[in-house]
Structures are given as structure tokens and as C-alpha cells.
VOGU-3710 file (C-alpha; in Angstrom, 3 decimals, decimal comma):
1> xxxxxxxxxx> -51,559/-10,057/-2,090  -47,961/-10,229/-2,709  -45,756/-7,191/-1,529  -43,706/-6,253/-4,546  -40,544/-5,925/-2,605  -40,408/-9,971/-2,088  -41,407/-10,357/-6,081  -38,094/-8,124/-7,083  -35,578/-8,670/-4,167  -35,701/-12,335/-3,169
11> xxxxxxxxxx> -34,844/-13,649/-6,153  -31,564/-11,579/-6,353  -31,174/-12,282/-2,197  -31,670/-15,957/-3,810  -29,034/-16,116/-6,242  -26,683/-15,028/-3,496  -26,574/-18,248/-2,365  -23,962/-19,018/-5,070  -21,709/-16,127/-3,658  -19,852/-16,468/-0,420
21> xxxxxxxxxx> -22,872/-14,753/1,675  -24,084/-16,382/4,749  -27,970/-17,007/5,453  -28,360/-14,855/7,954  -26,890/-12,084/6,225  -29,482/-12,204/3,239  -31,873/-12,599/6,113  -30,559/-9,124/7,829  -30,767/-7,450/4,035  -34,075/-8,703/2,996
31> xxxxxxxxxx> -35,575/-6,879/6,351  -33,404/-3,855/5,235  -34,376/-3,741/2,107  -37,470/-4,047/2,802  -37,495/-1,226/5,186  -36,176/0,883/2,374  -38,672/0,134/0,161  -41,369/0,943/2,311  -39,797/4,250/3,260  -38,809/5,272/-0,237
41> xxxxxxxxxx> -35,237/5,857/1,175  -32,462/6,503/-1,777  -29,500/4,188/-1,459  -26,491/4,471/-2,680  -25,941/3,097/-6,691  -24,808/-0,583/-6,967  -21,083/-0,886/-7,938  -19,579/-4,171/-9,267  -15,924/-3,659/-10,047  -15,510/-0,965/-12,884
51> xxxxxxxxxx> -19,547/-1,445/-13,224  -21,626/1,426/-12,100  -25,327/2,429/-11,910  -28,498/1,975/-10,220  -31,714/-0,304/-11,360  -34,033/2,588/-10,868  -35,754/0,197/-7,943  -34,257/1,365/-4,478  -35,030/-2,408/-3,570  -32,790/-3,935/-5,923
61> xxxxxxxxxx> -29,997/-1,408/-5,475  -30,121/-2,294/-1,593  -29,787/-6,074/-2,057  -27,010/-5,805/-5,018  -25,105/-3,586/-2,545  -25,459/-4,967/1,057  -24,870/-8,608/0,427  -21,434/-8,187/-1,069  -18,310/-8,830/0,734  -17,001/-5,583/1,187
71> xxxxxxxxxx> -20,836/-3,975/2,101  -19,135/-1,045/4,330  -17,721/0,321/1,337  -21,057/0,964/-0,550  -22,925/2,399/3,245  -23,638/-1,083/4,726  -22,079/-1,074/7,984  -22,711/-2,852/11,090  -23,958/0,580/12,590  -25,648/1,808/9,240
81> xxxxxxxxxx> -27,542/-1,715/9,219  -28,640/-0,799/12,736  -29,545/2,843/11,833  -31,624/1,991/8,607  -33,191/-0,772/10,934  -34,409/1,782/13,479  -34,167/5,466/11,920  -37,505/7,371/11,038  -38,861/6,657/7,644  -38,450/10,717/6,575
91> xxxxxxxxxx> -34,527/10,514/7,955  -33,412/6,912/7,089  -31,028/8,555/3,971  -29,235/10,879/6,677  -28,043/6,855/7,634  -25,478/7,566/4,620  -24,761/10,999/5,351  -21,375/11,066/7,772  -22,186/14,969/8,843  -25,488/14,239/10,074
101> xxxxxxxxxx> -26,171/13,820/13,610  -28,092/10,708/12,935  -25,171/9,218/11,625  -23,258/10,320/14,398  -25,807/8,835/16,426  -25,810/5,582/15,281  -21,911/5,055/14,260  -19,895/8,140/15,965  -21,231/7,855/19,714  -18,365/5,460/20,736
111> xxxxxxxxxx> -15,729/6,987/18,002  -12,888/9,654/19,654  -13,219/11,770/15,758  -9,323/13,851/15,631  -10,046/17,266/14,132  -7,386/17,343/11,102  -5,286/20,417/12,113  -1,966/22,402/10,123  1,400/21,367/10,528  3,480/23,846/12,955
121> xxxxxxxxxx> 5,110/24,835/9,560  1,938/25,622/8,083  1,396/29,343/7,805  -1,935/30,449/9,570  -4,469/31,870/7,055  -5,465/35,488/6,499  -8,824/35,064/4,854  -10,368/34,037/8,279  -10,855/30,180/7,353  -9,037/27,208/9,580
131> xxxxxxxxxx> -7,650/25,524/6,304  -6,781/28,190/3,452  -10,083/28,132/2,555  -13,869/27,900/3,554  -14,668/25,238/0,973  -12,034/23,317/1,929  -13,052/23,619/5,433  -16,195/22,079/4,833  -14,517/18,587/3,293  -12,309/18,532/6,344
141> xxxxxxxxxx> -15,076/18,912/8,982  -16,681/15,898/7,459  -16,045/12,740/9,989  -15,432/10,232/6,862  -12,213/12,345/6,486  -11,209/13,343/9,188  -10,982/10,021/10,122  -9,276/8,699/7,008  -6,525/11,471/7,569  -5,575/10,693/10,968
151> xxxxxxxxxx> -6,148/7,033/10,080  -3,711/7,305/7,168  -1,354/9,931/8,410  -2,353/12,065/5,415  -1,018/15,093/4,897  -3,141/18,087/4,182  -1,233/21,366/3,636  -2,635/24,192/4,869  -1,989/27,950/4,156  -4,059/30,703/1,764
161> xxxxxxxxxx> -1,417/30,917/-0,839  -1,118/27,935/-2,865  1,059/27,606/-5,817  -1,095/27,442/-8,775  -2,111/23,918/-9,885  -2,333/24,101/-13,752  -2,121/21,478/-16,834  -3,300/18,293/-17,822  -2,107/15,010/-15,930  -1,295/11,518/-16,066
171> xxxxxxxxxx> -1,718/10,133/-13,256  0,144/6,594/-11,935  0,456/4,519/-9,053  -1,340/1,845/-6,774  -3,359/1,580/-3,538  -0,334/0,927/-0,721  -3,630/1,452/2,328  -6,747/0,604/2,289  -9,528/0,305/4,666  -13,050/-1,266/3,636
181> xxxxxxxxxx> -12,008/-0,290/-0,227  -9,582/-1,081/-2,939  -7,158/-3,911/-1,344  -3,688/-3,354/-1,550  -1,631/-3,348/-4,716  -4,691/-2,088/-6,865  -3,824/-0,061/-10,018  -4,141/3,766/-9,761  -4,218/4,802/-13,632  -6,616/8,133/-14,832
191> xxxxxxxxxx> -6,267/11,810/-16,152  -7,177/14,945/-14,555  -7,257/18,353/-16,056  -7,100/21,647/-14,198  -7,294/25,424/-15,416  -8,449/28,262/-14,248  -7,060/28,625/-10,991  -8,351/31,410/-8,920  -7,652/33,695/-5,361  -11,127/34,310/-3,843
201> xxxxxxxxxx> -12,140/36,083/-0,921  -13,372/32,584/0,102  -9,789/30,739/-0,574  -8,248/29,564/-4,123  -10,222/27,595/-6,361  -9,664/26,083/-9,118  -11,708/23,958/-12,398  -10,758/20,016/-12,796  -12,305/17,434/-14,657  -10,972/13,689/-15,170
211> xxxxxxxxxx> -10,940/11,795/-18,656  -14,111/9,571/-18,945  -15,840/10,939/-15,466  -18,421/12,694/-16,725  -18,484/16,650/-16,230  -16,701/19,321/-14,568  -16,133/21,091/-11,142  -14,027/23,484/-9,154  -12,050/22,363/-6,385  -10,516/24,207/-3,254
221> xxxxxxxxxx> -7,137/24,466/-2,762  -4,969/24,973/0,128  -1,122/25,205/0,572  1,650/27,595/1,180  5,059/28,319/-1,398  5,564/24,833/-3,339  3,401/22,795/-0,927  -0,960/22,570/-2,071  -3,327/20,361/-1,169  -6,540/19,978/-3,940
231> xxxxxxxxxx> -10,052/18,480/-2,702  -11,815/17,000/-5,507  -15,348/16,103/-4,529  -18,082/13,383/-6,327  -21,198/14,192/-5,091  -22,508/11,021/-3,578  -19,481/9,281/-4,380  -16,181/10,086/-2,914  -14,300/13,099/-2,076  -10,139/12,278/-3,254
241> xxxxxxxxxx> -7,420/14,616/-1,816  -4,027/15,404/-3,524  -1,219/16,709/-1,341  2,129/17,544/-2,810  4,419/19,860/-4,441  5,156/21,984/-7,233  8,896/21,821/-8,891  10,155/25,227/-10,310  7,965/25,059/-13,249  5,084/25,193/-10,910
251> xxxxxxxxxx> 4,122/21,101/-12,551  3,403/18,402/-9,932  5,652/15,192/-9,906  4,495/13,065/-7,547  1,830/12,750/-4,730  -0,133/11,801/-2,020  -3,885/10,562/-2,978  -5,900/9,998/-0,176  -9,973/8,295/-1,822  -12,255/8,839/1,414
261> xxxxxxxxxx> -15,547/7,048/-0,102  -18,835/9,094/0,972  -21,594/6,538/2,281  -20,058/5,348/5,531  -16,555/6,057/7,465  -13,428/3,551/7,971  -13,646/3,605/3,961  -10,711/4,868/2,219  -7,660/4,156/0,096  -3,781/5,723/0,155
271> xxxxxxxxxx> -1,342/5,851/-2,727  1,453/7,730/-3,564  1,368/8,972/-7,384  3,328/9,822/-9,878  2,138/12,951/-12,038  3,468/13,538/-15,942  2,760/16,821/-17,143  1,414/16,577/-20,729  0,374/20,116/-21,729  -2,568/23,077/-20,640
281> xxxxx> -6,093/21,634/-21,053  -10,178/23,093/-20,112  -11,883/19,723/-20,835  -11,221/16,532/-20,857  -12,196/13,397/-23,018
//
């Protein structure tokens, strides 16, 4: 009898022959693939350009995502190949979790990972956490961005009192860093809302949402005086930090977007943004 994996997947792995894919890679993602078909693994959702969403078939998604060019971005690695090769059926989804030690054991073991760490300016929090915050110290202690930061020279602000980050944004710019992601020169164009900014014992949070990204979240943030940092997290997805300041309106002008992507590491994207101020919001569209 015919496995159903071959019946679904080498047809797509097939009609990669008319994108630039060599042979032996289809041959290295047909045995993946198959591997996570047989252990029921959950990849991460096919993305083609502005296109989003998975076939329902873990199969399918595997072979639409790990034959592309850029296959690190979507958690197709060199090392993750190796680890969803080899890892236990019941742990082969920690391949795509950065914080797991199986991760680690597979693509961190030869890696020198730089805590990210304050500025000397940066005032040294009160509430106990390292960053301003213990949420916030969670997204930094994650090797996807620590990496990115010290990779990027991003600056994360740290400090319990933030200004507060209020008002509905347009936000403008373009990738000038990328690594595994968004080449160069890519358009940065979206919306974010945020409200409800609060002081908790924890650190400051705060509620965002962005126009056409479905629902709506709160978000640590860290800073000191004019200075904040914001860490906006996609479940799955990405995690995108905002570092900048506040002019004496308390609105944000400009800043510094850092897009650490969450299925592998040496995947992110720098810009420098431009921020209009277009009124208070709760939702957005």
C-alpha cells in the first residue's frame, strides 16, 4: 500500500523542479517531511510573500516551507534539518522552539549566545527584574533575540519607569538589516494602536493591536525618562521590539524596529521608523 505522505508531498516536492531548488534538497525534505508526518510534529504555517496559512496537512506545510530559498526563515535550518532528522518523535516540535534545550542542542552547542545587558546610563530596576520588567525579561532570555540584538547592535532601554506609550500610529520606513528575512530596502508600512498603559508590580504593561493583524495583546515595556523600549510578541510568529523616545508631548517620532522571527535564530530584520501620531485609539481596524 501506498503511504499517504508520498500521495500528498511528492507532487508538490515535484513541481519544485520549476523553482530554483536543487535535487538533493527535495531529496533532504521529502525524508523530513516524511519524518514529520509520521511523528505528527506541528510545523510552522507556510508563508509565500504577503500569503499566510497552513493546509491543515503537517506534510504539505513542511514541503511548501523547507524547499524555498530562504528555508531558515520559516525553521529550516541546516541544524533544525539535522534536529528534526534525529530528535524523538514526542520532542521533534521543541526543534522550532529557540528556549528549549533541544534546540540548544542541536543549533546553540557551538554558538558563544551574549546576554543583552543595560546601558551604563540605564537606571537599575527597583521591582527586582534585570530589564524593567519580568515579562520583558522573558523575551530577552530567548536566544533568537538575544542574538539578533547583539547581532544588530539594537538598543533595548532598560529601567522600571517608562514614559507612557499612548495613541494610535503610522508607522514608516524600510528594512536597512536583515539576516535570513526581509532583504534590504523592503517597505516597512502598518498601524499600531496602544492604550491602557499600566505600572504593575511585575513592570509596565501596556494593550496594542495593529490594523488588519487580527486581535489584541499587552506588551511589556521598559525604559527610563523619555527613553522605552515595547516588546510586541506573535505567538508562533515573531516577537518585534521598538526602542525610542518620547518628545514633550509624550508621542513617539521615530524608532528603532528590531523583527526577531520565532522558528529558528540568525532570523531577523532592522529598520529605523518614522512614527505619526494620529489620535487615542482601543482597537484597531
Amino acid at each position: 500500500m501506498l503511504r499517504r505522505l508520498p500521495l500528498l508531498v511528492l507532487p508538490f516536492l515535484m513541481a519544485c523542479d520549476l523553482l530554483p531548488v536543487d535535487a538533493e534538497r527535495i531529496g533532504v525534505c521529502s525524508d523530513v517531511c516524511t519524518r514529520i508526518d509520521e511523528c505528527e510534529a506541528t510545523p510552522p504555517t507556510p508563508s509565500f510573500g504577503n500569503w499566510s496559512s497552513s493546509s491543515g496537512d503537517a506534510s504539505l506545510d513542511c514541503a511548501a516551507n523547507c524547499t524555498q530559498d530562504d528555508a531558515a526563515l520559516y525553521g529550516y535550518s541546516d541544524c533544525q534539518i539535522d534536529c528534526l532528522s534525529n530528535a524523538p518523535c514526542g520532542k521533534i516540535d521543541e526543534c522550532w522552539k529557540p528556549k528549549s534545550d533541544l534546540f540548544a542542542e542541536y543549533c546553540l552547542a557551538d554558538r558563544d549566545v551574549k546576554p543583552i545587558e543595560p546601558d551604563p546610563s540605564d537606571p537599575e530596576p527597583e521591582n527586582g527584574s534585570n530589564s524593567g520588567s519580568e515579562d520583558a525579561d522573558e523575551v530577552i532570555e530567548d536566544p533568537a533575540n538575544e542574538i539578533a540584538v547583539d547581532e544588530s547592535d539594537f538598543d533595548v532601554n532598560f529601567g522600571d519607569q517608562p514614559p507612557i506609550i499612548n495613541g494610535r500610529y503610522d508607522v514608516f520606513g524600510e528594512i536597512d538589516e536583515s539576516d535570513n528575512a526581509r532583504p534590504e530596502g523592503s517597505p516597512i508600512d502598518t498601524t499600531l494602536c496602544f492604550w491602557g498603559q499600566e505600572g504593575e508590580a511585575t513592570g509596565n504593561v501596556v494593550s496594542y493591536c495593529e490594523d488588519y493583524v487580527p486581535g489584541t495583546a499587552s506588551a511589556p515595556v521598559t525604559g527610563s525618562g523619555d527613553e522605552f523600549t515595547v516588546y510586541l510578541e506573535y505567538p508562533g510568529a515573531a516577537t518585534l521590539l521598538f526602542s525610542g523616545k518620547v518628545d514633550d508631548q509624550g508621542r513617539i517620532k521615530k524608532a528603532e524596529t528590531l523583527v526577531v522571527y520565532s522558528h529558528s535564530i540568525d532570523v531577523w530584520e532592522h529598520s529605523e521608523t518614522s512614527w505619526s501620531y494620529d489620535g487615542d485609539c482601543t482597537s484597531c481596524q
